[in-house]
C-alpha positions in Angstrom: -47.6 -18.0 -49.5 -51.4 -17.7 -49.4 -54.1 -19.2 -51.1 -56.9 -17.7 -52.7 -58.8 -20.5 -54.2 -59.1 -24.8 -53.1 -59.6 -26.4 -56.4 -59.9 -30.2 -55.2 -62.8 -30.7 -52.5 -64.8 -33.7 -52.3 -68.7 -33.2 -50.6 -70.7 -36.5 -49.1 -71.5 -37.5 -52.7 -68.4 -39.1 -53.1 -69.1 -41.7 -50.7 -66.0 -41.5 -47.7 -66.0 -37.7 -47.0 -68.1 -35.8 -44.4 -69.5 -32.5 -45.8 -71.8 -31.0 -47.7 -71.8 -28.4 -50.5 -73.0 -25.6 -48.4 -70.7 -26.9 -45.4 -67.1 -26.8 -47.7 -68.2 -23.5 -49.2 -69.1 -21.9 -45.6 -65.6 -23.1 -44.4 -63.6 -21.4 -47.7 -65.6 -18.0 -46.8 -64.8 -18.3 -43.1 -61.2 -19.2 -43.8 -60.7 -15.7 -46.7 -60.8 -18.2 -49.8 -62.2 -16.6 -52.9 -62.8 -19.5 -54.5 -63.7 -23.3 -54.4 -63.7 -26.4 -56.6 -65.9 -29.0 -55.4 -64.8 -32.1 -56.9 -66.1 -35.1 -56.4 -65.0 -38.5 -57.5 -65.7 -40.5 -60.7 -68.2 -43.0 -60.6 -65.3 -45.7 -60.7 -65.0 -45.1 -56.9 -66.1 -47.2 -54.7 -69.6 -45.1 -53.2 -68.9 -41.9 -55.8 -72.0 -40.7 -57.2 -73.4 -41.9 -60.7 -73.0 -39.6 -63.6 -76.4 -37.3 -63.0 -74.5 -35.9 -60.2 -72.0 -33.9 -62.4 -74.8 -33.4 -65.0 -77.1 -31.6 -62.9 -74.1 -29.4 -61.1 -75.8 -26.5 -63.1 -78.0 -25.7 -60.2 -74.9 -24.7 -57.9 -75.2 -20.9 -57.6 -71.6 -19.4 -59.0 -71.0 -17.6 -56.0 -72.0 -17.8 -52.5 -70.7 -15.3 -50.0 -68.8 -13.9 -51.8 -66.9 -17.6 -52.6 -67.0 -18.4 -56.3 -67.8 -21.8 -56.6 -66.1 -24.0 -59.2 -68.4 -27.4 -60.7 -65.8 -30.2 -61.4 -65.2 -33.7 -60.8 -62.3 -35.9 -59.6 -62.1 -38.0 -62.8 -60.5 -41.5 -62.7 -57.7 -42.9 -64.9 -58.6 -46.5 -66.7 -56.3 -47.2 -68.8 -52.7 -46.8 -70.0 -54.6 -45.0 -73.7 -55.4 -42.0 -70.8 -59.8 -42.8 -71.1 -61.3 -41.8 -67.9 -64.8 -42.8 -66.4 -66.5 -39.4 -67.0 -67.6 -39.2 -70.7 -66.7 -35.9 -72.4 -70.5 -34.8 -72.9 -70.4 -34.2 -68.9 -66.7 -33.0 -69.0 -67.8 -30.2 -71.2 -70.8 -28.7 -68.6 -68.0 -28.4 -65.8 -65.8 -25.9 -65.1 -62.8 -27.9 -63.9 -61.6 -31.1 -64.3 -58.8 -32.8 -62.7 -57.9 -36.2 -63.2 -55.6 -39.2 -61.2 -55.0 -42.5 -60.6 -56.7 -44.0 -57.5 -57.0 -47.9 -56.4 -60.0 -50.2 -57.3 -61.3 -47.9 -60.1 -59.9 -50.6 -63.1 -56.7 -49.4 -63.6 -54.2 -52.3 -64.1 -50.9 -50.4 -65.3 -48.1 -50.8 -62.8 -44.7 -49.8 -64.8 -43.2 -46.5 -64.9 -43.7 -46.9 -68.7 -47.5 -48.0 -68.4 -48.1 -45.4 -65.6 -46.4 -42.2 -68.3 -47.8 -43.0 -70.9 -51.7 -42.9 -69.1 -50.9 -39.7 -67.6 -49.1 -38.1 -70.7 -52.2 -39.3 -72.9 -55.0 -37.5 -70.2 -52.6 -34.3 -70.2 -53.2 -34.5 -74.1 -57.4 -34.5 -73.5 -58.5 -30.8 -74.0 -61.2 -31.5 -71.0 -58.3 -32.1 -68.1 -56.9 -29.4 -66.5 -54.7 -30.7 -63.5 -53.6 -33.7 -62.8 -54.4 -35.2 -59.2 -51.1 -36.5 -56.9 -49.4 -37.1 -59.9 -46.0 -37.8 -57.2 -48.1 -41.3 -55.6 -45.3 -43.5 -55.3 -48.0 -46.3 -56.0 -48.0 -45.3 -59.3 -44.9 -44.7 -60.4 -44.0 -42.0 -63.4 -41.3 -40.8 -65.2 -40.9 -37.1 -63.8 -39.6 -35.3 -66.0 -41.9 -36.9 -69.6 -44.9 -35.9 -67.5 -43.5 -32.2 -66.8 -42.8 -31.5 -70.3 -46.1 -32.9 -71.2 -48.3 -30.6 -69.0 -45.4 -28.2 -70.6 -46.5 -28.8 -73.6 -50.2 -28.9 -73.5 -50.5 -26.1 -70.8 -51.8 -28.2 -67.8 -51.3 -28.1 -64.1 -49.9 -30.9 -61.8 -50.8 -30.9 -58.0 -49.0 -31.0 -55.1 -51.6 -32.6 -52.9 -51.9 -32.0 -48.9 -53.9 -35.2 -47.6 -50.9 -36.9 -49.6 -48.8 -36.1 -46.9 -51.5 -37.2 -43.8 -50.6 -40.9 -44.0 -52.9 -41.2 -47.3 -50.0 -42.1 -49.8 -46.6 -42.4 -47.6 -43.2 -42.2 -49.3 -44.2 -39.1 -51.4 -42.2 -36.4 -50.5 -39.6 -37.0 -52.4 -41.5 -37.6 -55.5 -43.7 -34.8 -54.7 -40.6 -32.6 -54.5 -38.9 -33.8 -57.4 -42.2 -32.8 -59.6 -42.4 -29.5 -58.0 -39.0 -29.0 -58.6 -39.3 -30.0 -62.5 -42.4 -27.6 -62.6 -40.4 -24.7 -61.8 -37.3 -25.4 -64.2 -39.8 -25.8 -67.2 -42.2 -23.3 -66.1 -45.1 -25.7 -65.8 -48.2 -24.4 -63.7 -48.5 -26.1 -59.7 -51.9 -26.6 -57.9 -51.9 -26.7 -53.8 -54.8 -28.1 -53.1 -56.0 -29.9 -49.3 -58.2 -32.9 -51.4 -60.4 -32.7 -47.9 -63.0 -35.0 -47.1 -64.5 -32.6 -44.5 -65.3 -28.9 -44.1 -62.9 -28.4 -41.6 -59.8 -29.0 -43.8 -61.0 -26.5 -46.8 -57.6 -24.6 -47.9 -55.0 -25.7 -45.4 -51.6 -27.0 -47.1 -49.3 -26.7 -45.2 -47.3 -29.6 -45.8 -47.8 -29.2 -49.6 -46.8 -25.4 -49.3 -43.7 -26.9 -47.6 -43.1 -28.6 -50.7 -43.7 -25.4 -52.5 -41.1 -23.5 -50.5 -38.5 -25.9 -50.7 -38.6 -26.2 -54.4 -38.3 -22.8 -54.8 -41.5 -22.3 -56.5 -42.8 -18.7 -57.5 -46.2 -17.5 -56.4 -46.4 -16.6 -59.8 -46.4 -19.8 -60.7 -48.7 -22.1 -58.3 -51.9 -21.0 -59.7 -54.3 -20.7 -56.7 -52.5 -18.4 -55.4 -55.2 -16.0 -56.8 -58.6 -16.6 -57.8 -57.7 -14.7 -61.2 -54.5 -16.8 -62.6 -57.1 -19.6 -61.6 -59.6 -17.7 -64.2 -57.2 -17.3 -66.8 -55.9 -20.4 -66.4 -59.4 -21.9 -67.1 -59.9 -19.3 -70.1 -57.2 -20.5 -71.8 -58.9 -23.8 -72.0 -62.2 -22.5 -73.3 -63.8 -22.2 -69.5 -65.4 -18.4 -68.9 -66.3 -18.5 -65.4 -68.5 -15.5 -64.6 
């Protein structure tokens, strides 16, 4: 299964990666990607860039190379009510927006019920597309309520590469288990790398792994093609010339 598009990059502004703008988007055109989300982190993140960096995102050309450049931002999770540490008036300017839990950003819930309930109320926010590593056995979900919410509300769920690199161990079973739900309820997959440096841009093969196992159509995982990634964003109100 090929990719077309990487929709979760991170450039130096986010503090621990390694690249540059121009450096990730080089990389996608040298590797055949068509398209790239650069995604940096919320501010909640320890060394992530305030909040001017996502307003002024404007002045990144749309394509480059012929590599169609998405503006987005890693958002973080807060609470269990599904609030996030980018404010909607900055959501709004971006073309994508994923979302996820991540460690020291001030999120305290640590049940399965605590941990559903936040992700079920960010799938509700019009602004969030996919949801980041939703299978990180450090926060703990229930499956299935988190499927039938991005179900519901049309959202994607990721299977996440660097998950499987010794970031977030024990999470190939839940990763599987997601993936596996996403295909039984026809819910929308994102294979994405989540690389820190240029180098990394588009490869997945351990989350294509995941993909294959689950029994996931191509159809179905939606950078796949730069186009279902475009109507995918349409449907959500986000034209991306």
């Amino acid at each position: 299964m090929k990719l077309e598009a990487d929709l979760h990059t991170h450039t130096i502004a986010s503090g621990h990666a390694y690249s540059t703008v121009k450096e990730l988007v080089d990389a996608a055109q040298e590797k055949g990607l068509q398209m790239i989300g650069i995604t940096d982190h919320g501010p909640q993140m320890s060394g992530a860039p305030g909040l001017d960096h996502f307003w002024n995102t404007h002045v990144w050309p749309r394509q480059v190379n012929g590599v169609q450049i998405l503006r987005g931002v890693e958002a973080n999770i807060l609470d269990t009510e599904g609030s996030l540490d980018v404010p909607d008036e900055i959501l709004e300017r971006l073309d994508i927006v994923l979302a996820g839990f991540h460690g020291g950003t001030g999120y305290i819930g640590s049940t399965v019920e605590e941990n559903t309930k936040a992700m079920v109320a960010v799938l509700q926010k019009p602004l969030v597309h996919i949801i980041t590593h939703p299978g990180n056995p450090q926060y703990p979900i229930d499956y299935e309520r988190v499927v039938l919410a991005a179900q519901e509300y049309g959202k994607a769920l990721e299977i996440n590469n660097s998950t499987f690199m010794g970031i977030r161990p024990q999470s190939y079973e839940p990763c599987l288990k997601i993936a596996t739900l996403a295909r039984e309820y026809g819910v929308s997959v994102a294979v994405n790398s989540d690389v820190h440096i240029c180098y990394q841009v588009g490869d997945c093969p351990l989350a294509l792994e995941i993909i294959h196992k689950a029994g996931n159509e191509r159809s179905s995982v939606l950078n796949t093609s730069a186009v279902l990634v475009q109507e995918f964003l349409a449907r959500h109100g986000r034209h991306i010339i």
